[in-house]
N, C-alpha and C positions, 0 to 999 in steps of 0.2 A: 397419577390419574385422579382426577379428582372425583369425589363421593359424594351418592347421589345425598338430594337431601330427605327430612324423613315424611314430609309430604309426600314427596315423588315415590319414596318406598314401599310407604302407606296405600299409596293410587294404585302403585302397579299388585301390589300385593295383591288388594284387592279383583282387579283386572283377571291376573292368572287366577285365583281362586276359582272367581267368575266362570272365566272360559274352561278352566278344567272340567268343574261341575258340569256346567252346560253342555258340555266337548263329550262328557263321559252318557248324559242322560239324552244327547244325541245319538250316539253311538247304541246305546240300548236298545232305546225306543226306533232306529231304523231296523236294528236287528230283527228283532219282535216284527214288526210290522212286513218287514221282509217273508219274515219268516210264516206267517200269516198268510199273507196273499199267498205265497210261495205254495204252501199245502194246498190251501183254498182251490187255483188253481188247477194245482195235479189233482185233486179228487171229480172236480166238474170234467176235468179232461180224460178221467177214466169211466167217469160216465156216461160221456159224450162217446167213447170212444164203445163201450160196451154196447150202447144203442145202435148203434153204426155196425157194429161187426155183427150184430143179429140180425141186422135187414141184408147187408151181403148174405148173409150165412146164407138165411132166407130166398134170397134171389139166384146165389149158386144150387139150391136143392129143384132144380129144372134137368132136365133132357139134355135141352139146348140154351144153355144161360149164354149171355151175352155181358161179358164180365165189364166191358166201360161204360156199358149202360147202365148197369146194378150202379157202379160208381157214382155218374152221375146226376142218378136216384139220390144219393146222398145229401141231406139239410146240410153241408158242414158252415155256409158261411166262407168269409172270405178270410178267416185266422185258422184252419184245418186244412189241411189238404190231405184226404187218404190213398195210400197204395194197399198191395193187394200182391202176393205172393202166391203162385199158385202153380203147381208143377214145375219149379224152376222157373218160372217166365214173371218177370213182375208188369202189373198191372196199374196206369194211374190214368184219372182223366185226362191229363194231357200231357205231351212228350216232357217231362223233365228229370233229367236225371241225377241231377245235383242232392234233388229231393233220398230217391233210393241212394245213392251213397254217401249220405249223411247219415242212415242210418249205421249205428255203430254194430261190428263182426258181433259182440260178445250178444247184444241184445235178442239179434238175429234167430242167434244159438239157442239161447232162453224161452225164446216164444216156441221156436220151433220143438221144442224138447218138450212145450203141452203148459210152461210157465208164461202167464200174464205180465211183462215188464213192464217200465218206466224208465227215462233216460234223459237227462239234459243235455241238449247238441247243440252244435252252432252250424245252422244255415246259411250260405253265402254270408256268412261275417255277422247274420241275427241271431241272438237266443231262439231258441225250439225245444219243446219240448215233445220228445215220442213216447207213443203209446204202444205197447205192441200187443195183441188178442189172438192164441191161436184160435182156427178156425177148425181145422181137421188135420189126420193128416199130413195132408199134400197143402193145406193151405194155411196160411198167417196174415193177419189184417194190422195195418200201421196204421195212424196217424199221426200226422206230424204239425203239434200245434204251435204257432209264433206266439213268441213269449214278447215281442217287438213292445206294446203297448203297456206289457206290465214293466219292461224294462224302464220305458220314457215314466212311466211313474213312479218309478224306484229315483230316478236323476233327479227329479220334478222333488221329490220327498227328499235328496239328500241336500239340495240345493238350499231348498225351505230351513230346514234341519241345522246347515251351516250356517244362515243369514239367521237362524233364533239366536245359536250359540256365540256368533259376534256380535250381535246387540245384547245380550244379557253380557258380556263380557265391557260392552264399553259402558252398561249403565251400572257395572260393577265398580267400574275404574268414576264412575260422575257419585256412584254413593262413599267411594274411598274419598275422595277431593273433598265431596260433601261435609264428610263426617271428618275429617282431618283440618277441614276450615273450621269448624266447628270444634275440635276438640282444640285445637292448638291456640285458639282464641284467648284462653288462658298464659300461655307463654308468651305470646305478641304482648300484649299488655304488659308484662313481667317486662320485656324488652324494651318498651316503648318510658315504660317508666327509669328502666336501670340508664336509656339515651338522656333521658330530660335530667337526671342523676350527674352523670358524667359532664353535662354542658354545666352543672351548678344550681339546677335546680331543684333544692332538696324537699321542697313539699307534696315532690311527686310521691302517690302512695298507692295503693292498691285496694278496692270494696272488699271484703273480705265475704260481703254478702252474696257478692257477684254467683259463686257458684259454689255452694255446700262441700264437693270433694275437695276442693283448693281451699278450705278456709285455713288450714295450719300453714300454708306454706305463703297465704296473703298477711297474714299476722306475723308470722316471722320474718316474711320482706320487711313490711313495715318496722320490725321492732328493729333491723337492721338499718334500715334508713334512719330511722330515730337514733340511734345511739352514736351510725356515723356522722349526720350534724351535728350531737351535741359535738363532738369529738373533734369535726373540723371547725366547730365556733372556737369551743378553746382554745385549742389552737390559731384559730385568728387572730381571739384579741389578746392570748399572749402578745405573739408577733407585734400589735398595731400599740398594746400597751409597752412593752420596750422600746420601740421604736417611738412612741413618743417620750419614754421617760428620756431615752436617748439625747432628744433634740435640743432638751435644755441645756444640758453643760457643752452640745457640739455649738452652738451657739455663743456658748461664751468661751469655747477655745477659738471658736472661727474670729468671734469680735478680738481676743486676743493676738491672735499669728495676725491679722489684721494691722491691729497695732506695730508690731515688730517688720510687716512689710513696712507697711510708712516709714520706719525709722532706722531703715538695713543700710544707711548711707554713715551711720555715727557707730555700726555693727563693724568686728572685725572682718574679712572671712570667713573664719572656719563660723562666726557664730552666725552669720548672711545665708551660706549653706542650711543650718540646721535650722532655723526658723525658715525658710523656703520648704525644706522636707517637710517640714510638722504641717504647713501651710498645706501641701499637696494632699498630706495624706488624710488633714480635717475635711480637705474637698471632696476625697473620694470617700471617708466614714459618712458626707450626707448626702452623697451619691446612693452609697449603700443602703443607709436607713430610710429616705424617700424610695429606693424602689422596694424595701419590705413591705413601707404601708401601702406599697400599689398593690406588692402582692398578695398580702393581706385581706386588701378588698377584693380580689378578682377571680375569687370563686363567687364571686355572685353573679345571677343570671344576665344578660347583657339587657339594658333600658333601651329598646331601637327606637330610633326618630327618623325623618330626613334629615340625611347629611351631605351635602358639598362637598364630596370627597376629590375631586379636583384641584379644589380650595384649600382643603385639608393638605395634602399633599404637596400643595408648591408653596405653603406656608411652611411646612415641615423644612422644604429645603433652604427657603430665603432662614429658618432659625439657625441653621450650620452653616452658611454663607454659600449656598448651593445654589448654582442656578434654576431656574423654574422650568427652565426647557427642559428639562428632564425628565417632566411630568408627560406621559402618551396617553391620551384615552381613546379607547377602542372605539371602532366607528359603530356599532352597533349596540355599545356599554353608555348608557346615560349618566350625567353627571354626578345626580343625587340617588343614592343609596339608602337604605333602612337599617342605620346601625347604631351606634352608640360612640356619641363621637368621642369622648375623653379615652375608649378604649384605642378607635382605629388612628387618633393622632397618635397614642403611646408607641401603635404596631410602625407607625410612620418614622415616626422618630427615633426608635431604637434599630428598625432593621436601616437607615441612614447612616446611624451613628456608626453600626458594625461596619458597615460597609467604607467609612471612613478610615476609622480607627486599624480595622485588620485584611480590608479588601484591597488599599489602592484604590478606591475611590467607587462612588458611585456610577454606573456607567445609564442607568435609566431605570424609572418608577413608569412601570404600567397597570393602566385596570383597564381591564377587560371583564367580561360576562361569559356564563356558560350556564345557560339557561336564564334559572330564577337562581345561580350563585355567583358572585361579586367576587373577583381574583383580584389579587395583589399581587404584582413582582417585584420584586427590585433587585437589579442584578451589579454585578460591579467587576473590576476588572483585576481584580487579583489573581491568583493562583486554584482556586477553589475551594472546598471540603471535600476533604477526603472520606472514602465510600460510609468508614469501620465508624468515622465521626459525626454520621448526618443526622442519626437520631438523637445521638447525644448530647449534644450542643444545645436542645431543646431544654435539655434537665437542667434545673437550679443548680447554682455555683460549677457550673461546667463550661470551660473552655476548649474549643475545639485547638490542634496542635496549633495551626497553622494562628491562633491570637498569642501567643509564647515566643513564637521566633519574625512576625512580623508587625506585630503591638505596642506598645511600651506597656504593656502588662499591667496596668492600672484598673482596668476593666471590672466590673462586681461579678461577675459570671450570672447575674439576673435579665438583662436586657432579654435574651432570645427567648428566656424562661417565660418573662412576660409576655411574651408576642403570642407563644403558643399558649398560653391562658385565657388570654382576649380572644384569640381564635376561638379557642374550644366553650369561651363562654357565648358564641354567635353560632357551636354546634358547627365551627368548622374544623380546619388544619392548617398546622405551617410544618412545611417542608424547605427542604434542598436539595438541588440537583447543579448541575454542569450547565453552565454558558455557555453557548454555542459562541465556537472561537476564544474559550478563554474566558476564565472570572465563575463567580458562582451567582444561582439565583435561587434568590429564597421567593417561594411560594404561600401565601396564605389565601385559603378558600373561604368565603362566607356564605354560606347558605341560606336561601329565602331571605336576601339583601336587595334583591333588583324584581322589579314588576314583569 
């Protein structure tokens, strides 16, 4: 499963925080406000109901009262509807009886016992609120107020209530991103320098001034970047200074075994043999010592220009007697590239050579584009690399199995090393993978190489 990142954690954190708070100061504040109206309500409705039971009260102390008349005597409005209980017999302005038995037994009980009640009902499926007021007695007065409209304002408030607590929840989550773009700004830089680092460019550094809490850790990147170029210079120009001490006396062995080829016709055997080996092996020590001072130079940053990598690449082939048809270029991959050509003829010519030497032969050199990055393949028709070997083969003095049993084993184990140097100094990659139908293909990627 993969884990979120700490942006995203940052965002949501904030998000829930948000809607909690919000979720909980909704939750309150409907309560209260419920709870408000709520009384509110019931005290107008026992007023309302109190005034009403004295005008019946008033209209039954007659002879001859006429009890749906007193009723409909009544102000109530179109949210009241009163009945009227009075010798057994109930009494309302117009035939409904839904209304009397909604009213609840117990309440019934209460008023009629000489107790003023209150009760929350549901009428045909609406909130109601009754009133109950004895009157005397034989008699007890109801009202039955609809709570219908304080209900639609209760919805209308939780509705509101929810749509504050999801926008304060998503401008939670816009001030977490906010403040997380903003904090993290600091590491992005830290990152963006340790990339330009890693491609070879060591005078990437950091302001220290940038932002007062990060000064110790801007100062100490830098002192670490400082210390590791002095550390990789030394190490260079060891490297480039041996390797040229080297070249003098490989020079005058080569001019020597040189000599003794000329002159292997007046040699015995066994002594034609041993000046041919000496000869082999002066070729591969300045096989070896030129690709140190390549590698030597090739942590440095890559120099892009236009390059003809077309050109580049079917010259690569016609230098190992390879035909040029080999060369594909993609139809939508333009000829000229922005890169550093001494680098990408080396990447040319070494991943050629491989593919010589240990592939069975080259089977095709393609560039193609993928976007603004410049690919490289070149595949060939060997047996492949095997899975355990594919990143390995990259590292200096490493040969993959399959250069031991199908090579003559002459090899510097630099060739791939360099490839993936030059890559990485253009801030790309070289890879391996399987050829479709057989053979392997090395991959190198250059990025912001193509328009």
């Amino acid at each position: 499963m993969r884990r979120l990142g700490l942006r995203t954690r940052v965002t949501a954190a904030f998000a829930i925080g948000a809607l909690l708070l919000a979720a909980s100061m909704a939750l309150v504040s409907y309560e209260l406000t419920r709870r408000s109206l709520m009384d509110e309500r019931e005290r107008t409705a026992l007023r309302a109901a109190y005034f009403d039971a004295a005008v019946v009260r008033a209209g039954l102390d007659t002879d001859t009262p006429d009890v749906v008349e007193v009723l409909r005597s009544l102000d109530t409005g179109g949210s009241r509807r009163p009945v009227l209980h009075l010798d057994g017999e109930w009494y309302a302005r117009t035939a409904d009886p839904g209304t009397t038995t909604a009213i609840p037994t117990a309440l019934r009980r209460a008023v009629a016992s000489g107790e003023p009640a209150v009760q929350r009902v549901r009428v045909d499926g609406q909130p109601a609120l009754v009133v109950g007021v004895p009157l005397s007695a034989t008699a007890t007065y109801f009202e039955v107020n609809s709570l219908r409209e304080l209900e639609q304002t209760f919805q209308v408030l939780s509705l509101a209530l929810t749509t504050v607590a999801i926008m304060v929840a998503g401008s939670g989550a816009a001030l977490g991103w906010y403040a997380t773009r903003h904090g993290l700004r600091p590491l992005t830089a830290v990152a963006d320098a340790a990339e330009k680092i890693a491609a070879g460019d060591f005078t990437a550094r950091l302001d220290p001034a940038t932002d007062p809490d990060l000064t110790r850790l801007s100062s100490s990147f830098n002192q670490m970047v400082d210390q590791l170029a002095h550390r990789i210079e030394r190490d260079r120009r060891f490297a480039a200074d041996v390797s040229h001490e080297l070249r003098s006396p490989l020079q005058t062995l080569a001019a020597a075994a040189s000599v003794l080829a000329r002159r292997r016709e007046h040699q015995d055997e066994r002594t034609a043999i041993a000046a041919g080996l000496v000869a082999d092996e002066i070729n591969r020590f300045q096989r070896l010592v030129n690709d140190l001072i390549d590698l030597a130079r090739s942590d440095q940053p890559a120099h892009r220009g236009p390059v003809d990598v077309v050109g580049l690449a079917r010259d690569a082939c016609r230098a190992l007697d390879l035909p040029a048809s080999l060369v594909h270029l993609a139809a939508d991959a333009p000829a000229t590239w922005r890169v550093e050509r001494r680098r990408i003829a080396q990447i040319l010519a070494n991943l050629l050579d491989n593919a010589v030497t240990y592939g069975g032969g080259p089977a095709s050199v393609r560039l193609s584009r993928d976007g603004d990055v410049g690919v490289i393949e070149v595949e060939d028709d060997g047996p492949g690399v095997s899975i355990e070997d594919r990143e390995a083969i990259f590292d200096r003095f490493v040969r993959g199995r399959a250069a031991h049993t199908r090579g003559a084993g002459d090899g510097t184990g630099l060739g791939l090393a360099l490839v993936a140097q030059h890559a990485a100094a253009h801030r790309g990659h070289a890879t391996v993978t399987d050829r479709p139908g057989g053979g392997a293909r090395f991959r190198v990627t250059l990025p912001e190489s193509l328009p």
